[in-house]
BAZA-289485 format. One record per residue: x, y, z of N, C-alpha, C in turn; residue in three letters. Coordinates in steps of 0.02 Angstrom, whole numbers, padded with zeros to 5 digits, always signed. Example, Ala and Ser with C-alpha at 12.3 -4.5 7.8 and 13.67 -1.06 7.14 Angstrom:
2
+00660-00284+00390+00615-00225+00390+00660-00165+00390Ala/+00642-00112+00354+00684-00053+00357+00645+00002+00394Ser/
//
This chain:
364
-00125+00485-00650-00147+00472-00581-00210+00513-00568Unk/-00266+00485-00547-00318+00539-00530-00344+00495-00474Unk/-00356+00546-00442-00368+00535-00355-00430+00550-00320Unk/-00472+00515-00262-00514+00535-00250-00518+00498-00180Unk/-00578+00512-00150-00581+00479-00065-00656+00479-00083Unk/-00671+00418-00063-00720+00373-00080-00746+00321-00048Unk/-00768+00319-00016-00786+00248+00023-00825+00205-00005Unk/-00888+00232-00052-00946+00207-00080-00883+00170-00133Unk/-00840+00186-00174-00797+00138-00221-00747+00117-00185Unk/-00746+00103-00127-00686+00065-00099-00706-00007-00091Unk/-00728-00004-00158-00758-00084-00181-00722-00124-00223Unk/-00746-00195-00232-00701-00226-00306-00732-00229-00357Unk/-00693-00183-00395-00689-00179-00465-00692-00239-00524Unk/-00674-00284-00502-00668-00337-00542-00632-00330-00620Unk/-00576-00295-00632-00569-00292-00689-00524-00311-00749Unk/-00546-00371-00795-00533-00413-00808-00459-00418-00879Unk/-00444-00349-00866-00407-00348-00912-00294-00389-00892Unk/-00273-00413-00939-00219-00448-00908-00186-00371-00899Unk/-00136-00399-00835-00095-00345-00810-00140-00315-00761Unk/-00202-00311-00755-00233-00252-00719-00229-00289-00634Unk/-00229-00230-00603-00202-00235-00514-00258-00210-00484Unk/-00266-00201-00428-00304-00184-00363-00281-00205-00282Unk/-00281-00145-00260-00253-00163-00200-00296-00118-00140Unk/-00303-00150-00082-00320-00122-00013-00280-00104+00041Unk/-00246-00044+00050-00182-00043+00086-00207+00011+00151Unk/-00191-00027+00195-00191-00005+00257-00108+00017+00316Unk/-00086+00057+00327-00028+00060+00378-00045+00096+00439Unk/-00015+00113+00480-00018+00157+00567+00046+00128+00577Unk/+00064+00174+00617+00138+00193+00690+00096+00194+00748Unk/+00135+00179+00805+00109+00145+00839+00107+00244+00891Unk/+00077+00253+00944+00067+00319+00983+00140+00320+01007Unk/+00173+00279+01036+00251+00279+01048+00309+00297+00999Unk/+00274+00284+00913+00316+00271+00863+00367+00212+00873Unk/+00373+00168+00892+00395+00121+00905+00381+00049+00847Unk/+00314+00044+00845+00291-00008+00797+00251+00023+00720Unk/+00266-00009+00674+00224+00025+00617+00202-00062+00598Unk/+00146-00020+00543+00097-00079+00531+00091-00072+00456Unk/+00114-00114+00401+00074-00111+00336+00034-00167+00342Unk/-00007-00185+00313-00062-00239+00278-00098-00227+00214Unk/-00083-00268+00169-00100-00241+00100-00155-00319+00063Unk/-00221-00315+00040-00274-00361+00008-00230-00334-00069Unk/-00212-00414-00105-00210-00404-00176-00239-00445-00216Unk/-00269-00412-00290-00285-00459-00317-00260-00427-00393Unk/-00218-00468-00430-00184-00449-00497-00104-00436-00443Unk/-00075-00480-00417-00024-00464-00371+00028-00453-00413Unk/+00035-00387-00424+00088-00357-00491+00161-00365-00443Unk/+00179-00419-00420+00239-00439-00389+00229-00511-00390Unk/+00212-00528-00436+00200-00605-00439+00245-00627-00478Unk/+00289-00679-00483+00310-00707-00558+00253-00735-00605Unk/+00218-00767-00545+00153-00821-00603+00102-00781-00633Unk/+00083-00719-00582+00043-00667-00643+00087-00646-00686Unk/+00149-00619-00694+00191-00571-00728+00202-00606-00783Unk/+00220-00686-00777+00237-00736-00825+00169-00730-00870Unk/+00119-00744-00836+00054-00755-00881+00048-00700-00920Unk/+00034-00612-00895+00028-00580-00927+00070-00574-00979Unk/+00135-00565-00992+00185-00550-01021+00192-00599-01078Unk/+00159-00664-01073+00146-00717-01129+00079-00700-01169Unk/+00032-00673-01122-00023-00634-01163-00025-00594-01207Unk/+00010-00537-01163+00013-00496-01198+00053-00489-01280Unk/+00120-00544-01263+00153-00543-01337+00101-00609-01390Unk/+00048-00604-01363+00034-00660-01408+00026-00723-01395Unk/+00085-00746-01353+00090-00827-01344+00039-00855-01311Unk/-00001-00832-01282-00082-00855-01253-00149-00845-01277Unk/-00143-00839-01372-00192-00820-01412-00262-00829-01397Unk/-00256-00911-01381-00314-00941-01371-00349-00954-01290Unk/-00285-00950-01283-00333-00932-01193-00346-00867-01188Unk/-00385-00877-01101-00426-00787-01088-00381-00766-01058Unk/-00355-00698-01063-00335-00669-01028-00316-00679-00958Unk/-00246-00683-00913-00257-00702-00848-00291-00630-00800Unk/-00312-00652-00764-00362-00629-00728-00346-00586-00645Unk/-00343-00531-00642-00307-00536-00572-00345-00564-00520Unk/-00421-00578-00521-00463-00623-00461-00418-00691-00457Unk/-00387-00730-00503-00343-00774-00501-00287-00758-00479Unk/-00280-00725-00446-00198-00714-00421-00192-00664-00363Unk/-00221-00678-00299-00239-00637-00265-00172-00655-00205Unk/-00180-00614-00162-00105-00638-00124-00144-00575-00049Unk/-00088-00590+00019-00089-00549+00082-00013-00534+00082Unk/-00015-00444+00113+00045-00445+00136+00027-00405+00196Unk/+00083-00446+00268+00096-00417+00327+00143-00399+00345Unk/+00165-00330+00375+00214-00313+00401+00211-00289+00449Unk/+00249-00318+00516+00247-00288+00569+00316-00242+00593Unk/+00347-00197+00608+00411-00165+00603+00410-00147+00693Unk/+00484-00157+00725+00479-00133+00792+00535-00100+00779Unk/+00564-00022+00801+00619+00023+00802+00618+00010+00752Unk/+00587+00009+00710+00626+00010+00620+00632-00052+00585Unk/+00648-00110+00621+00669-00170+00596+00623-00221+00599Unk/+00617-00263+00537+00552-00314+00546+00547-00352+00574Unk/+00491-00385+00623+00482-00409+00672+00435-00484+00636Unk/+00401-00467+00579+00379-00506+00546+00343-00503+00468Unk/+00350-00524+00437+00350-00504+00370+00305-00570+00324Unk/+00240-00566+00300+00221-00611+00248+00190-00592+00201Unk/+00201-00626+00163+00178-00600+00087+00173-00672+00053Unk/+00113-00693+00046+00067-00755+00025+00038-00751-00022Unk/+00045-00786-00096-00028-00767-00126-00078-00844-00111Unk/-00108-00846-00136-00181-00877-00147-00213-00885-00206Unk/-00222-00979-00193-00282-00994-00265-00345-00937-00291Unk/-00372-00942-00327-00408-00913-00324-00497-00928-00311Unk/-00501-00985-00282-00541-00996-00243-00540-00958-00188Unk/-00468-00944-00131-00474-00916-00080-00478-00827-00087Unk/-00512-00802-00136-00529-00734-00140-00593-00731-00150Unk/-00623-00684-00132-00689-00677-00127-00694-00591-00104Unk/-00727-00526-00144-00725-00471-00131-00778-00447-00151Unk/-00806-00386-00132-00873-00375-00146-00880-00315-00177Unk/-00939-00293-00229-00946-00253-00282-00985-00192-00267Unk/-01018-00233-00189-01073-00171-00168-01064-00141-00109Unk/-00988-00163-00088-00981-00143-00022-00908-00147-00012Unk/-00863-00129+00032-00801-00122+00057-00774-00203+00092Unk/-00773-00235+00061-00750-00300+00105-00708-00341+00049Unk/-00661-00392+00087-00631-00430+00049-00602-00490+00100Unk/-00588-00584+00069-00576-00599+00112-00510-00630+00053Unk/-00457-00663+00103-00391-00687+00056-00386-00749+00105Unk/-00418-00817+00083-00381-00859+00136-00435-00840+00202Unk/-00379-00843+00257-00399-00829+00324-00418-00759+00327Unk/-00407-00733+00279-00395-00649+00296-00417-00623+00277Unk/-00471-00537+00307-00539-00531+00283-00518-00469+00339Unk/-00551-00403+00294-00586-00341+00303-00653-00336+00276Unk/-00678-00293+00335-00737-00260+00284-00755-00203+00337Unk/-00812-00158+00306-00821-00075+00323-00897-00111+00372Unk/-00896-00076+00431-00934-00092+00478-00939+00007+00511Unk/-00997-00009+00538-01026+00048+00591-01014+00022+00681Unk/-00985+00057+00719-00981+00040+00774-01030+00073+00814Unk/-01067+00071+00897-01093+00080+00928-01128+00161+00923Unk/-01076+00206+00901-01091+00260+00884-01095+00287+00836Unk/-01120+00239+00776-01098+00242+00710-01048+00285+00658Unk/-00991+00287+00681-00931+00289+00659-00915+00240+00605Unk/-00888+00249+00567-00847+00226+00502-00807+00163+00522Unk/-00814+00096+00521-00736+00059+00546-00722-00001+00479Unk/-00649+00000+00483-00639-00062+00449-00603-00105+00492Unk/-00640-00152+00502-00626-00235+00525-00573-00270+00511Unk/-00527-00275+00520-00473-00325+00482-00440-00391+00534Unk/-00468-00455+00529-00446-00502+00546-00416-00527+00499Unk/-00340-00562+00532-00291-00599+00500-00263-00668+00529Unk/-00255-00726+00474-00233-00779+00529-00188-00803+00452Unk/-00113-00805+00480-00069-00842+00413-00025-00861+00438Unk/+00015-00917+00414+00065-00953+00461+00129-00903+00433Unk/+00189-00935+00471+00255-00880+00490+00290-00933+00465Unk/+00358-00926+00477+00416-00983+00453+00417-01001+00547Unk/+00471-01054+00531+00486-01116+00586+00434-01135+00603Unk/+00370-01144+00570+00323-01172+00595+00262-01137+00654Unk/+00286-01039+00658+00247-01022+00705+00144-01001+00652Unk/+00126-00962+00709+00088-00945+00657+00061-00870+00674Unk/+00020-00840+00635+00013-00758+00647-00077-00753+00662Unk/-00107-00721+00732-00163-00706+00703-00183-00638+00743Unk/-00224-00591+00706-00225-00523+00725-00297-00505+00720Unk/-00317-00455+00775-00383-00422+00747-00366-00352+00777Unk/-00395-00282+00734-00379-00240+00709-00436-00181+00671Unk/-00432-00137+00706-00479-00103+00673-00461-00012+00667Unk/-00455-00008+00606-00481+00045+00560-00505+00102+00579Unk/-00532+00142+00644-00582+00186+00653-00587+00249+00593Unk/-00625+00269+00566-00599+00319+00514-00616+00387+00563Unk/-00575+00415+00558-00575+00498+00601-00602+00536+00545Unk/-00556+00551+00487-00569+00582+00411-00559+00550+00360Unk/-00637+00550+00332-00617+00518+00270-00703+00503+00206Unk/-00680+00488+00160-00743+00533+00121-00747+00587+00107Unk/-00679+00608+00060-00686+00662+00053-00707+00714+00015Unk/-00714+00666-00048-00730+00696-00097-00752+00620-00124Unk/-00848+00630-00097-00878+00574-00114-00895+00580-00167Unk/-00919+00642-00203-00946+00675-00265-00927+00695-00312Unk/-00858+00695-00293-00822+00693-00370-00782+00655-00412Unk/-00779+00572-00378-00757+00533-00393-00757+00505-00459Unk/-00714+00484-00485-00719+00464-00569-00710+00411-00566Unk/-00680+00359-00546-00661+00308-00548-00691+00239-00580Unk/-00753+00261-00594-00774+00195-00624-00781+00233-00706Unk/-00762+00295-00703-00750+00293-00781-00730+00252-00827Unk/-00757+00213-00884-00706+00191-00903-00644+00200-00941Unk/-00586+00235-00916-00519+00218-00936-00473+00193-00917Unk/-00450+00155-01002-00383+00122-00976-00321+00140-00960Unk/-00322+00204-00968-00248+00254-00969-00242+00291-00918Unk/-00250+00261-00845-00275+00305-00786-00247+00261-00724Unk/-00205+00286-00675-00219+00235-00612-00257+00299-00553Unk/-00313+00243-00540-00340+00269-00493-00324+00264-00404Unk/-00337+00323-00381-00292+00313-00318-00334+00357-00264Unk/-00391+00288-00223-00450+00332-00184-00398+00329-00136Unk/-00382+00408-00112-00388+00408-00026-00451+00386+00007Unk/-00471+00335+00022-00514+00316+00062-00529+00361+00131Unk/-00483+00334+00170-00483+00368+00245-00411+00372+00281Unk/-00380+00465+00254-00315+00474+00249-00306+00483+00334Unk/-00369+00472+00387-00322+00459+00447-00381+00437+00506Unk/-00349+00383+00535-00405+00324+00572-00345+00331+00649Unk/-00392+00303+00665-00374+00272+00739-00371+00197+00727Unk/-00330+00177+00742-00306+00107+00736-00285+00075+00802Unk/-00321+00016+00829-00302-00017+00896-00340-00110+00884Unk/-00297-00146+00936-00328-00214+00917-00250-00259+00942Unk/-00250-00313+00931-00216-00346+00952-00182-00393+00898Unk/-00101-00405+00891-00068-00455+00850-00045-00507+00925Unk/-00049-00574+00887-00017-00616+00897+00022-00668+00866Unk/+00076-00693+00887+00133-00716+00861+00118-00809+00914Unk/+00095-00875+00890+00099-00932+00906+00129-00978+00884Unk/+00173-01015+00948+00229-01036+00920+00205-01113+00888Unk/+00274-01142+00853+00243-01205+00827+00232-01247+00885Unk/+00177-01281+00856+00132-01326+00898+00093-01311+00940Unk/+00077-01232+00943+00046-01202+00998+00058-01231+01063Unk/+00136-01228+01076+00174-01214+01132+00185-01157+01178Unk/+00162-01094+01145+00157-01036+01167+00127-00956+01136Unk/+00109-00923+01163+00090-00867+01119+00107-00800+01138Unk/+00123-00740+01118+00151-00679+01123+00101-00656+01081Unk/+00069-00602+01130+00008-00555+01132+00033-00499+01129Unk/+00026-00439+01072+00040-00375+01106-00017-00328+01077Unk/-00028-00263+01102-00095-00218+01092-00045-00158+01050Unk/-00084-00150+01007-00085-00104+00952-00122-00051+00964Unk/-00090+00029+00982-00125+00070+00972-00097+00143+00947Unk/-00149+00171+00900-00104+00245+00854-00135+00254+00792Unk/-00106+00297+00750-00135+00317+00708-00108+00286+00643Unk/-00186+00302+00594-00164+00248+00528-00197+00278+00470Unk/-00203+00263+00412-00214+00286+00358-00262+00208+00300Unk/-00281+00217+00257-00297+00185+00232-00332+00196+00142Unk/-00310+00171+00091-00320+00196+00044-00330+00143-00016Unk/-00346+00152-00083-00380+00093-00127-00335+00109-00207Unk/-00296+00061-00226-00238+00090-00288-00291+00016-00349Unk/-00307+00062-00398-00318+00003-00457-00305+00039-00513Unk/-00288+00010-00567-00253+00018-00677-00261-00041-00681Unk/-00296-00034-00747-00312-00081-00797-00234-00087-00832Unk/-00187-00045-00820-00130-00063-00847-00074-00133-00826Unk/-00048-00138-00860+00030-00212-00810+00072-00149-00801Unk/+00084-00142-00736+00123-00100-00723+00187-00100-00734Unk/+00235-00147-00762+00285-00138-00784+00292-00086-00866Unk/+00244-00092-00906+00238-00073-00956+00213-00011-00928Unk/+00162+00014-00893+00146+00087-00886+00190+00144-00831Unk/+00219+00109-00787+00231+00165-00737+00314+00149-00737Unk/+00343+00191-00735+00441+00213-00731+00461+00228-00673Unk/+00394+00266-00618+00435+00259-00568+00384+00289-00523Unk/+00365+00282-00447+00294+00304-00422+00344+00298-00324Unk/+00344+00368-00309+00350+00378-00246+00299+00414-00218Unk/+00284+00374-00166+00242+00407-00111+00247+00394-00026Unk/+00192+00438-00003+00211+00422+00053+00145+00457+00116Unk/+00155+00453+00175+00093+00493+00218+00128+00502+00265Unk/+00103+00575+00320+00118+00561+00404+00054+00601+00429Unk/+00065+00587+00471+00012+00617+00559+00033+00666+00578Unk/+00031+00740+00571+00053+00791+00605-00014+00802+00663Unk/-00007+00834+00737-00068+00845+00765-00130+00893+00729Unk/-00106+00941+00685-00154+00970+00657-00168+00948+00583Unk/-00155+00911+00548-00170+00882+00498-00130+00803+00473Unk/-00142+00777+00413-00114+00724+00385-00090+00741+00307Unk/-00026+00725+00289+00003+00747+00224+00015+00692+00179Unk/-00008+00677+00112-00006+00631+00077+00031+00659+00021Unk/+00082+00617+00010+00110+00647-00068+00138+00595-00103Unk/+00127+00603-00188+00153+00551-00223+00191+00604-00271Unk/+00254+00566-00299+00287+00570-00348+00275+00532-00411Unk/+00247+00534-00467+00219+00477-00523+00236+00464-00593Unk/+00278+00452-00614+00314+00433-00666+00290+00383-00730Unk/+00230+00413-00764+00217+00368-00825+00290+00339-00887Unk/+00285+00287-00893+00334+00270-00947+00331+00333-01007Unk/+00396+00349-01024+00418+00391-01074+00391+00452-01058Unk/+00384+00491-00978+00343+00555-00987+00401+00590-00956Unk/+00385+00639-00990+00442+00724-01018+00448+00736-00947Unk/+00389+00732-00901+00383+00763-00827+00373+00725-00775Unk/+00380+00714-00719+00350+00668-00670+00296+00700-00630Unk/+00246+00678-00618+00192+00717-00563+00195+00695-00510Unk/+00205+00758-00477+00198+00777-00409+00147+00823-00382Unk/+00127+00783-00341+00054+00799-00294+00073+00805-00202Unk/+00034+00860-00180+00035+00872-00097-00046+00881-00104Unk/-00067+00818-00028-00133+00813-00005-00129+00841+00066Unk/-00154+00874+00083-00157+00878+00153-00238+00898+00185Unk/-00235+00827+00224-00297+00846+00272-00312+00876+00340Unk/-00353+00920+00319-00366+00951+00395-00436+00968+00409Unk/-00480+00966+00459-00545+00992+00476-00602+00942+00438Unk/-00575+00865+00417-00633+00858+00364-00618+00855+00294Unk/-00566+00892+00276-00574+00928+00197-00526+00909+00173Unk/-00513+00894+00120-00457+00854+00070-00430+00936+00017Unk/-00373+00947+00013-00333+00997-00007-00284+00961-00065Unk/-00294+00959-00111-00261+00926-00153-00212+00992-00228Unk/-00152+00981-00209-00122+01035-00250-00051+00997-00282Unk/-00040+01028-00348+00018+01042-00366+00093+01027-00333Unk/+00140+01031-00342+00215+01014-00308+00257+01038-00325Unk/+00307+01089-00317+00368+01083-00324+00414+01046-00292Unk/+00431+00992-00305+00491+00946-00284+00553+00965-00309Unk/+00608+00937-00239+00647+00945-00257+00683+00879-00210Unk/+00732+00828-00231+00774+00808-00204+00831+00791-00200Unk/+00879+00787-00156+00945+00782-00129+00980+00712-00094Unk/+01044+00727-00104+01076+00660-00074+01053+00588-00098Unk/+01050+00583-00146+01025+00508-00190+01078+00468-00153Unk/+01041+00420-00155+01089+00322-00118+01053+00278-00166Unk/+01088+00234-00156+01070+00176-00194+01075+00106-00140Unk/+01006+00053-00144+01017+00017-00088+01056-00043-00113Unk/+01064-00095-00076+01112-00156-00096+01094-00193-00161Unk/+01024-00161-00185+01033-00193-00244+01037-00141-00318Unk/+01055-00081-00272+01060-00037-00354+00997+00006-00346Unk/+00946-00012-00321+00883+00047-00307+00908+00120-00309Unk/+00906+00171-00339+00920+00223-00321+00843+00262-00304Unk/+00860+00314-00238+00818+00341-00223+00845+00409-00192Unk/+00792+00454-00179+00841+00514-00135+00819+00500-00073Unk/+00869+00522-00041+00863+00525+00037+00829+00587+00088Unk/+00832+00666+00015+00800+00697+00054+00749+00734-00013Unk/+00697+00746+00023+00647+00779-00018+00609+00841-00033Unk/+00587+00894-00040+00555+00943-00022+00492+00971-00071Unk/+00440+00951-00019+00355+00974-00084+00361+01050-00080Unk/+00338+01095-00093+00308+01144-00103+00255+01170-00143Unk/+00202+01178-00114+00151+01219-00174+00162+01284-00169Unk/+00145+01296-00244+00157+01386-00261+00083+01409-00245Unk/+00104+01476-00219+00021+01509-00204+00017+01518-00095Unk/+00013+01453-00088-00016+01443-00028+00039+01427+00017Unk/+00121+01409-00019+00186+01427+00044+00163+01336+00070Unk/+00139+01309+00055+00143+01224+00106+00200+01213+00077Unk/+00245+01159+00126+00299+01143+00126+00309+01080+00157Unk/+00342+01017+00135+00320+00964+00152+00391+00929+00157Unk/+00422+00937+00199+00491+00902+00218+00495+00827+00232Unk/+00532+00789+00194+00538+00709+00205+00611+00707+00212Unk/+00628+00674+00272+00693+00631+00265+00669+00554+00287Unk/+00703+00513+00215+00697+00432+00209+00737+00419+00249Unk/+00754+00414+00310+00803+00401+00370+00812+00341+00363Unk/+00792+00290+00374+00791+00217+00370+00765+00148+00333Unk/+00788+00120+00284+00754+00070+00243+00743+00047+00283Unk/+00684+00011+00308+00629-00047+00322+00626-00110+00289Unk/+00617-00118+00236+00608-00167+00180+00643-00146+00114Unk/+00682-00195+00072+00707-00167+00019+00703-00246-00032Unk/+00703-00201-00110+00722-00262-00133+00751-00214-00209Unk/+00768-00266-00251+00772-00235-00310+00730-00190-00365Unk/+00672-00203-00348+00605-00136-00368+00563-00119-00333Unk/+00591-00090-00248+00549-00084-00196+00562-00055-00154Unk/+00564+00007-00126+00600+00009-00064+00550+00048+00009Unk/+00534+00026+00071+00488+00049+00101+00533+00097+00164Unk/+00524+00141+00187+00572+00195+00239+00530+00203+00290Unk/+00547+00194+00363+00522+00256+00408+00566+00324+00408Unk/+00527+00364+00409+00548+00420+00391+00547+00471+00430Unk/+00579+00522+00435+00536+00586+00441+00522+00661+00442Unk/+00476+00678+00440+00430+00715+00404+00423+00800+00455Unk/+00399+00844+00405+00407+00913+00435+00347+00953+00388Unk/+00327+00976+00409+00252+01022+00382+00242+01088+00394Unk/+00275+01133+00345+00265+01212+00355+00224+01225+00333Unk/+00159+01296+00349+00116+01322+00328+00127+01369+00341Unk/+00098+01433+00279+00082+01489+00272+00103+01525+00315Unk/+00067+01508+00380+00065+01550+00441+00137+01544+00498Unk/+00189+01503+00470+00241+01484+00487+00249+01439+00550Unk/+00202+01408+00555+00202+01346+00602+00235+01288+00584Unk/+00283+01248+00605+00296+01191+00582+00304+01125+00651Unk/+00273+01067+00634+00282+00997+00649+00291+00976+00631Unk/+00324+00930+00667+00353+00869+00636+00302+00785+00671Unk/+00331+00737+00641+00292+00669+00645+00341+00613+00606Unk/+00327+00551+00619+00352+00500+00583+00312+00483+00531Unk/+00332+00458+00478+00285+00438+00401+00311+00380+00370Unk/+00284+00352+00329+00284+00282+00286+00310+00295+00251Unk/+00361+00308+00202+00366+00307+00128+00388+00251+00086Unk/+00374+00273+00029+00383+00181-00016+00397+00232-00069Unk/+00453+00187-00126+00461+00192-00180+00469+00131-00217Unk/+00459+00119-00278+00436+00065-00326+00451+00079-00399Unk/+00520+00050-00436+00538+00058-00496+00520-00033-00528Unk/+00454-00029-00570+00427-00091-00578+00475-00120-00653Unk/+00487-00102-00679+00525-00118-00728+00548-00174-00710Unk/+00602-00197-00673+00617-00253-00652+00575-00329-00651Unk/+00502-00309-00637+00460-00382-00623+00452-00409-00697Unk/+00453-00356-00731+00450-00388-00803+00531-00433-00818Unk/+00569-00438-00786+00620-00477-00796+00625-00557-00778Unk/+00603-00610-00807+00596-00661-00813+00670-00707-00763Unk/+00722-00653-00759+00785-00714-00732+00804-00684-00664Unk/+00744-00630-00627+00739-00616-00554+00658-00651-00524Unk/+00626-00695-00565+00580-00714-00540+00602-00773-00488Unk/+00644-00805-00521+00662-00860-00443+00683-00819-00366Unk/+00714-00774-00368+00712-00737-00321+00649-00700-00303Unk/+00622-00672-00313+00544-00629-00311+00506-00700-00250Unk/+00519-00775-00298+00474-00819-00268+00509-00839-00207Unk/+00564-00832-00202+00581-00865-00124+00570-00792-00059Unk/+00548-00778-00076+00515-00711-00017+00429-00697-00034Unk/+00402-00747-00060+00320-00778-00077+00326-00822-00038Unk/+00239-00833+00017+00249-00895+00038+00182-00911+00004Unk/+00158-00989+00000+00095-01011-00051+00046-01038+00000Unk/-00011-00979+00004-00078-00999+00024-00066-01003+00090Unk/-00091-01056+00141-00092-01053+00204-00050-01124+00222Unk/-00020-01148+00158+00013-01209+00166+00089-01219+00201Unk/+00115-01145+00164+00184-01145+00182+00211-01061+00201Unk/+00248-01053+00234+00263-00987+00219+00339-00981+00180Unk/+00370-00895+00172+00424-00903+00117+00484-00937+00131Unk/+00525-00938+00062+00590-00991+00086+00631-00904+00119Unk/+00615-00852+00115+00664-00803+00142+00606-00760+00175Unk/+00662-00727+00220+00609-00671+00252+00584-00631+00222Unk/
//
């Protein structure tokens, strides 16, 4: 895992190797904590059956003579809207690959109807743009506009590696670990019989994940997560390369501007397992040695779950040095990919896919 905050590479990579991913992931809680927001741009949608199928025939061979599949061919949107915890609306679409289009020299991407990009506002501030329009099941449809403000972020424009080339690396820009986020979703019913408007406002995060690897073959197991404390923002991943002796653990915490990136002692407690066997812990604890940070998670509530997935509102507690502690609500996700490489859970995988802007999924 090597990490950086970057805006100048919060670009597309284009990279053409099979298995290889890229993603644009954006979330916020709403100032009430009431509503949370993911939205995720993919392209190499390493939750696909039809990429997973392709690669996995590549890679053993059985696609000698063809090229490599491509993740610009397999690009997909996912929305999640969550109210008290529970989803309010949920899509996850991929797309031909005509309907992707992303740019090499700049921060933008469009999927379909759906399109970010990095803009300057009135006071030239940092913003990302994100309009969305994708249909829903029973025939409603979804369209949102949304913006990004970056508060901090760029943090380490100068030491970025990321276009190094290696293949034995996932790169993971903190972009802009904490924005102001406000704008409006709407929910229209079929036939545009009616519409439900509501305003979005609170804090959000935003960040850029790409490997040239198929992630079923490279990663065993990858938890992470973020929150909003008033005096800073805490980012931490747990990262699990296939067959490694150790797992890495990392605590980010931003404050004043400045990206703090250290070491972990983890520790966690009370393991569950969700309805499909997921095991995860329920409680967590970072610590770096030296500097006394202390980074308390309780996964209080699954949000979204599946058999190699699980997303939590959570929450979160932040000791420092000086013995101050807050608390805040946070995102966390965990992801044991092993599974997508399994060929006789892909019919399931696809009925919670909906295709393009034609249809949405056969499940929520």
């Amino acid at each position: 895992m090597r990490a950086s905050s970057n805006i100048a590479d919060d670009v597309w990579h284009a990279d053409p190797e099979a298995g290889a991913y890229e993603w644009w992931y954006f979330d916020a809680i709403s100032d009430d904590g009431r509503d949370t927001l993911v939205i995720i741009f993919l392209a190499g949608f390493l939750f696909s059956p039809a990429y997973n199928r392709a690669v996995r025939r590549h890679l053993r061979g059985g696609t000698a003579r063809r090229a490599a599949p491509r993740p610009a061919d397999f690009p997909a949107i996912s929305i999640c809207h969550y109210r008290d915890g529970r989803p309010r609306l949920r899509v996850v679409a991929e797309y031909d690959p005509q309907s992707f289009a992303a740019s090499i020299d700049r921060p933008a991407c469009r999927i379909g109807r759906n399109s970010f990009e990095l803009r300057a506002d009135e006071h030239g501030n940092n913003c990302y743009v994100l309009s969305l329009a994708q249909p829903l099941r029973r025939g409603r449809a979804l369209e949102a506009e949304l913006v990004w403000r970056v508060i901090e972020g760029d943090l380490l424009p100068t030491q970025n590696q990321s276009r190094v080339e290696d293949a034995g690396a996932h790169d993971w820009n903190l972009v802009a670990p904490r924005c102001d986020v406000a704008g409006t979703i709407s929910v229209i019913e079929k036939g545009g019989g009616g519409r439900f408007v509501q305003r979005f406002a609170g804090l959000g995060y935003h960040d850029h994940n790409r490997d040239r690897r198929w992630i079923p073959r490279a990663v065993d197991s990858w938890q992470w997560g973020r929150a909003h404390f008033p005096s800073a923002t805490a980012v931490f991943y747990r990262f699990g390369e296939k067959d490694a002796a150790v797992l890495a653990s990392r605590l980010f915490t931003v404050s004043n501007n400045a990206l703090d990136i250290r070491q972990a002692d983890l520790q966690e407690s009370d393991r569950r397992r969700n309805i499909f066997g997921l095991s995860y812990p329920r409680q967590m604890r970072f610590e770096t040695p030296g500097a006394r940070t202390i980074l308390t998670v309780n996964q209080k509530k699954v949000i979204d779950s599946s058999f190699f997935y699980l997303r939590f509102l959570s929450e979160a507690m932040l000791e420092t040095e000086d013995g101050r502690q807050e608390r805040a609500l946070a995102i966390t996700e965990h992801l044991a990919p092993r599974a997508l490489a399994w060929p006789a859970l892909w019919w399931l995988i696809n009925m919670r896919i909906g295709k393009a802007d034609r249809r949405a999924s056969f499940l929520p």
